[in-house]
N, C-alpha and C positions, 0 to 999 in steps of 0.2 A: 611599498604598498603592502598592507596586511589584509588580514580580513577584513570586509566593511565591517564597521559600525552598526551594530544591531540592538533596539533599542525599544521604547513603545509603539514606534509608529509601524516597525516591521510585525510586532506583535497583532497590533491593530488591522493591517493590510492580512493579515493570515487568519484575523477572524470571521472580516469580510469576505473574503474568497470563499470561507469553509459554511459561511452561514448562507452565501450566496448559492451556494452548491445544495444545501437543505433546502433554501427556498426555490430554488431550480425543481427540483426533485419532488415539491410538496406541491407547484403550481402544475406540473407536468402530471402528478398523479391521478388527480381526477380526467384528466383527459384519459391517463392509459388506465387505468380501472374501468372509465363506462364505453372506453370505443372497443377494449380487447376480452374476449372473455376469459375465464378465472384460467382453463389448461393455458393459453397463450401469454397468460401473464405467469403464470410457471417456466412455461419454458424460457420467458425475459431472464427470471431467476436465475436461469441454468446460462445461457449467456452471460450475462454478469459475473457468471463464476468464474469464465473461460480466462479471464483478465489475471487470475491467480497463478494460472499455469503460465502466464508472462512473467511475475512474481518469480517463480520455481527457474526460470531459463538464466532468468536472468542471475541466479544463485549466489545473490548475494554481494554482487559486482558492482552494482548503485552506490549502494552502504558506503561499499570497501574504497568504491572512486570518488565518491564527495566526500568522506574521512582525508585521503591522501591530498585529492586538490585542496582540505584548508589546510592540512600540513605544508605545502610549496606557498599559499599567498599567508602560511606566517611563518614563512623563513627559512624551512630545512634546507638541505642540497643534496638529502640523498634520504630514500625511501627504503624500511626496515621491513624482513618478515613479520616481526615480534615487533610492538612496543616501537618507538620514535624517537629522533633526535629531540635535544632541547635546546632553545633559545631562550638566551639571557632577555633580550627585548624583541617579540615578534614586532610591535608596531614601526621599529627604524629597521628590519631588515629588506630586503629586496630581492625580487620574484627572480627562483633560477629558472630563466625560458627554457632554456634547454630539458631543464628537468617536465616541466610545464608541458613542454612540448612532446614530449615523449609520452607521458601521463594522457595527453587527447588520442596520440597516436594509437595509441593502447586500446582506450573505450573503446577508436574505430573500429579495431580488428575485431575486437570481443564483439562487440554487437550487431556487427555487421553476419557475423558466423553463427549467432546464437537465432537473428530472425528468421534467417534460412533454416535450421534448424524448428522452431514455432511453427513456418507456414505447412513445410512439411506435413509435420503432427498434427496438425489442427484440418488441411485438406484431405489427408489421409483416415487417421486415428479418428479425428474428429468428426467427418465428414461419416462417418461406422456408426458411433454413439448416434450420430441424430437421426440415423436412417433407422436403428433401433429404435427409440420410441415416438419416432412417427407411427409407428403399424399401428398406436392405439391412438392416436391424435384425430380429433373430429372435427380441425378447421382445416383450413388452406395451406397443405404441404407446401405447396409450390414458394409461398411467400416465406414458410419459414428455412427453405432451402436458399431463398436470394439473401435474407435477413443474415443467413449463417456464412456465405461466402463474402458478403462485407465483416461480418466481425472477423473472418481469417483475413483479410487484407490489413483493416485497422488496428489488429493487435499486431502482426507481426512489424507492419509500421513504427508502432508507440514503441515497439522493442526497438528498433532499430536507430531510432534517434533516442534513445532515454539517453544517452550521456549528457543530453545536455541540461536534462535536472539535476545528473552531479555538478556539471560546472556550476549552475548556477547557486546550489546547497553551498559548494565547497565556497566557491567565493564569496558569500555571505549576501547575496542579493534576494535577501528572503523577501523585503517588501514589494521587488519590482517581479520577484517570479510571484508572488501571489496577487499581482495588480495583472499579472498577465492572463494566469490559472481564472480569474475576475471575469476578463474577456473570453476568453476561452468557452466559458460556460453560460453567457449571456448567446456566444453565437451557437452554442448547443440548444438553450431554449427554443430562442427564436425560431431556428430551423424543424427542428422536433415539431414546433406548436404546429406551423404550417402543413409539414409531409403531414404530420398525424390528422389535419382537418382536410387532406386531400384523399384519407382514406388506404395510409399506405404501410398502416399495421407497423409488424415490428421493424419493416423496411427505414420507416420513418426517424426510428429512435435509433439505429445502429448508422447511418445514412448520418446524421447529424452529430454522431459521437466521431465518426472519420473527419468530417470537415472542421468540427473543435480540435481536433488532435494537431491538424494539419496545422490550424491559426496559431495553436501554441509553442508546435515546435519552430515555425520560420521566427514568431517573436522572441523568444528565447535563445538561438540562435544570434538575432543582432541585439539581444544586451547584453550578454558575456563579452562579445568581441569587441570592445569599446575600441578608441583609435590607439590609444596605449599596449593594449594587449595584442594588437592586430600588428602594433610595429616592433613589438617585442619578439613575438615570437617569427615574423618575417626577417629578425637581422640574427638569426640563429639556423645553420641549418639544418637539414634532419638528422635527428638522432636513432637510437637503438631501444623501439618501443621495447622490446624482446623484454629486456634489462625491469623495465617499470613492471612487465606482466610478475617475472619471477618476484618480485619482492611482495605484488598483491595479493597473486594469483591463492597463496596458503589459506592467508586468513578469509579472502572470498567463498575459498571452496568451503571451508567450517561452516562458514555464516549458510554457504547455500545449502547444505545439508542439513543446518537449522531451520533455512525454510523451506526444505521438504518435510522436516519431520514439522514442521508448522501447520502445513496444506492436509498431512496427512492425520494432523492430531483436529485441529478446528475446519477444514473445505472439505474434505474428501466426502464429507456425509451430504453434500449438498448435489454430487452425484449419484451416491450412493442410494439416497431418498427416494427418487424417483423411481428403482426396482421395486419397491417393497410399500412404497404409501404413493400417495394418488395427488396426482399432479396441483390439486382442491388445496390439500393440505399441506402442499410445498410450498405453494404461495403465500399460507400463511405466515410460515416459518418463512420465508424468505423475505417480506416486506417488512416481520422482526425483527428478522438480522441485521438487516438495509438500516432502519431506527438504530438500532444501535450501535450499527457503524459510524452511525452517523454524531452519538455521544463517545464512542472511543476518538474517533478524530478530534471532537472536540477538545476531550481530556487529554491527549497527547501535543497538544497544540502548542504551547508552550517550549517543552520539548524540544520538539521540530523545528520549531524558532529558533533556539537560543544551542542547538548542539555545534552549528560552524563557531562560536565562540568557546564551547566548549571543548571544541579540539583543540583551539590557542591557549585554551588556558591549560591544558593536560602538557602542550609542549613547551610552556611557560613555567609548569611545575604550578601553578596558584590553584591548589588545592580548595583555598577556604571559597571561590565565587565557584568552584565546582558543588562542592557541599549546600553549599546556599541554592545555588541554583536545584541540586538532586529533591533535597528537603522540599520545597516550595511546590515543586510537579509532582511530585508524590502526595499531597494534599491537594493539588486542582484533578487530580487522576479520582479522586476521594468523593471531592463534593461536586463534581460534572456526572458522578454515575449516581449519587443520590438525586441530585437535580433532576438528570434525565428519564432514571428510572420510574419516579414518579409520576411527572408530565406524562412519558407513555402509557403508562397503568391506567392513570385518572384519567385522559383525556383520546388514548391513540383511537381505541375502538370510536368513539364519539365524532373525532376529526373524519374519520373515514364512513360511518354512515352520513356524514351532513356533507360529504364528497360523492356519496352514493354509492359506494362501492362494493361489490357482492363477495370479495374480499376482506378478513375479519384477521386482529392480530393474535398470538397465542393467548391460549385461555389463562386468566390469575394462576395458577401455580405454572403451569410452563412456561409464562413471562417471566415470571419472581425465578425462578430459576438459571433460566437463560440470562436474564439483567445481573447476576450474582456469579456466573460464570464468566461474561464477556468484562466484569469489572475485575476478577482475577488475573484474567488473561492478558488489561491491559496495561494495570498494574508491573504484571510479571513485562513484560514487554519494554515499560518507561524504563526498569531497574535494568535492561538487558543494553539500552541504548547509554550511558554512562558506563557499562562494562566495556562495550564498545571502543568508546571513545580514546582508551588505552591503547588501540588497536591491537587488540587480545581477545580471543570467542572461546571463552572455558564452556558455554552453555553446548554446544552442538550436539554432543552424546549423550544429553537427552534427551534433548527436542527430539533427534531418531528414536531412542527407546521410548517414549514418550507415544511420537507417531504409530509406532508399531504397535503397542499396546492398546491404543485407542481404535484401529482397524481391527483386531483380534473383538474387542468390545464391540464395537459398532455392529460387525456380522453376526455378533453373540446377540445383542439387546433388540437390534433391530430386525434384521435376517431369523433367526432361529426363535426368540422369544415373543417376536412379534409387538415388542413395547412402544413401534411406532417413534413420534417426536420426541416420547418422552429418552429412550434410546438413544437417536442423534442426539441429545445434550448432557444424557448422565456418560456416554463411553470415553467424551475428553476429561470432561468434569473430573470425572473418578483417576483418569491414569495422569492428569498433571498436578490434582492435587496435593499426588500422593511425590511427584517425582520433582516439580518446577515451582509453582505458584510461590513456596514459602523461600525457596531455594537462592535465586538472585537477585531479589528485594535487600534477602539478610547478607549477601555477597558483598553487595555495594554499599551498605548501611558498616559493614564492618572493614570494610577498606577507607572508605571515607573516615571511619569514626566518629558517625552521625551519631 
């Protein structure tokens, strides 16, 4: 048993999911735009962010355990700090449970230590931050104090079961995890539409992203564990996760330092913001940002698909469907931000006055700017996931320097000079242009010998 077979129809299943999540998101808006007003759908913003510092805990650990589990379902027997064994033919080798086994036992311990860790920060630390800018908040404390003690439930949750996105990445069940992601997200609507016509503010929309999380993780849970994998690793017995952490643990920690200097080069300004500009104007930047996460996903889609093949072929040595593959998503990364960027320009403000919304998207050059940054960044990002895939993180010292530079700017442009939005998007802009953006494009373009 190798990796599944990944093909159109997983491609196709992962656009539905991603487009369902747009439409999700686009039929849900005009509810929360005319039932919340413009500070309260700010502070959604700032929620929504919260899910980053999930990102940051988990450091890098996701990556690093769905790389390794398609390493084990194409063949290896034993897990490298550096770099991976190779098989002659992953498709006729056979899963070492043991190894396998060890590999789940692992995630457990990791994330089981890391949610405890989450709720902590987030009842504590967090629980600081929001009692801070409530003093200027002129709706109903109360609701957005119940709103904030479910997002510390459902995040430290989603941390706590995420291994089971790796297994499901690693073992290449991309169609069935985004036929799940599919449901998952129909039972978020659904429920959102209701609390939100019961009048139950942002209760409504966090209150329904717990109960999607929930549906995802039991269904994810029974498709990894098919009857085969259940009797596999039942006629093995426990092993020495210890052993799996030390061979991960390295390159996880790189990757996680990468994505703090991530959070701290492109999120941090979205907490930041709200000292210094007014909750009016974060909304707007924040329903931009929202669009265009919403084209980086798209643009990375591909990608995301086709990387558990791309670990077999790295341990396969078949360079040439590696290159084919890098070439082809460096070009949908291309014409998804021209696409997208467009459609927003031309139509985003227009969709949201005929939605009614007294929230408006960044003005023509703050858009054009921010759509030419988030296509840098996701660019930089596609070339960083084929780096990857070597299980190698040359990148991490300077996503840090990177981060740090962009904080030092941020308090510069926006703190002390007062430049407002346009601030939050020139202090990454400026410090990764100069350190990342051209950097691991040309890394992997010259390793390949594209």
């Amino acid at each position: 048993m190798a990796v599944e077979n990944i093909g159109k129809r997983d491609l196709i299943w992962a656009m539905l999911a991603t487009l369902f999540r747009i439409g999700s998101g686009v039929l849900l808006f005009p509810m929360v735009l005319s039932m919340l007003p413009s500070e309260t759908v700010g502070v959604w913003t700032i929620f929504t962010s919260v899910t980053l510092i999930t990102g940051i805990l988990d450091f890098g650990f996701n990556q690093s355990f769905a790389r390794n589990i398609s390493y084990v379902f194409s063949g290896v027997r034993s897990l490298k700090r550096d770099g991976h064994e190779y098989v002659a033919d992953a498709e006729n080798e056979k899963i070492d449970y043991v190894l396998l086994k060890n590999t789940i036992g692992a995630m457990r311990y990791f994330y089981s230590h890391m949610a405890l860790i989450l709720f902590v920060f987030l009842a504590v630390g967090g629980t600081f931050y929001m009692y801070s800018l409530m003093q200027n908040y002129g709706g109903d404390v109360r609701e957005i104090y119940v709103a904030w003690a479910i997002v510390c439930i459902v995040n430290s949750y989603n941390l706590y079961t995420l291994y089971y996105d790796s297994l499901l990445s690693g073992r290449g069940l991309i169609k069935r995890k985004n036929q799940i992601v599919l449901i998952g997200n129909v039972a978020y609507l659904a429920l959102a539409v209701v609390l939100l016509l019961c009048r139950l503010g942002l209760v409504a929309i966090v209150s329904a992203q717990l109960v999607s999380v929930l549906i995802i993780r039991e269904m994810s849970r029974r498709s990894f564990y098919s009857t085969d994998i259940k009797n596999g690793l039942s006629n093995v017995a426990e092993g020495e996760y210890k052993s799996v952490l030390k061979a991960i643990v390295p390159n996880a920690v790189k990757l996680g330092l990468a994505s703090v200097g991530g959070f701290l080069t492109f999120r941090l300004s979205t907490f930041v913001g709200p000292m210094y500009i007014s909750l009016s104007d974060m909304a707007s930047f924040g329903i931009t940002l929202q669009l265009l996460s919403v084209v980086s996903s798209l643009a990375l889609l591909y990608t995301n698909v086709y990387l558990p093949k791309v670990f077999q072929w790295r341990v396969e040595n078949n360079i040439t469907q590696v290159r084919r593959t890098f070439r082809l998503s460096m070009l949908l990364v291309f014409i998804a931000f021209i696409s997208g960027g467009l459609l927003i320009s031309l139509l985003g403000n227009w969709a949201l006055d005929v939605l009614g919304s007294d929230t408006q998207l960044l003005a023509g050059g703050l858009l054009a700017f921010l759509v030419l940054h988030y296509y840098l960044e996701t660019n930089m990002v596609n070339a960083t996931e084929y780096l990857l895939a070597k299980n190698e993180v040359p990148f991490y010292k300077r996503y840090l320097v990177s981060g740090v530079v962009t904080v030092i700017l941020l308090f510069v442009f926006v703190g002390y000079l007062g430049l407002g939005v346009w601030g939050i998007i020139a202090a990454p802009m400026i410090s990764q242009s100069i350190l990342q953006y051209w950097k691991w494009p040309y890394e992997v373009y010259k390793e390949l010998k594209s």
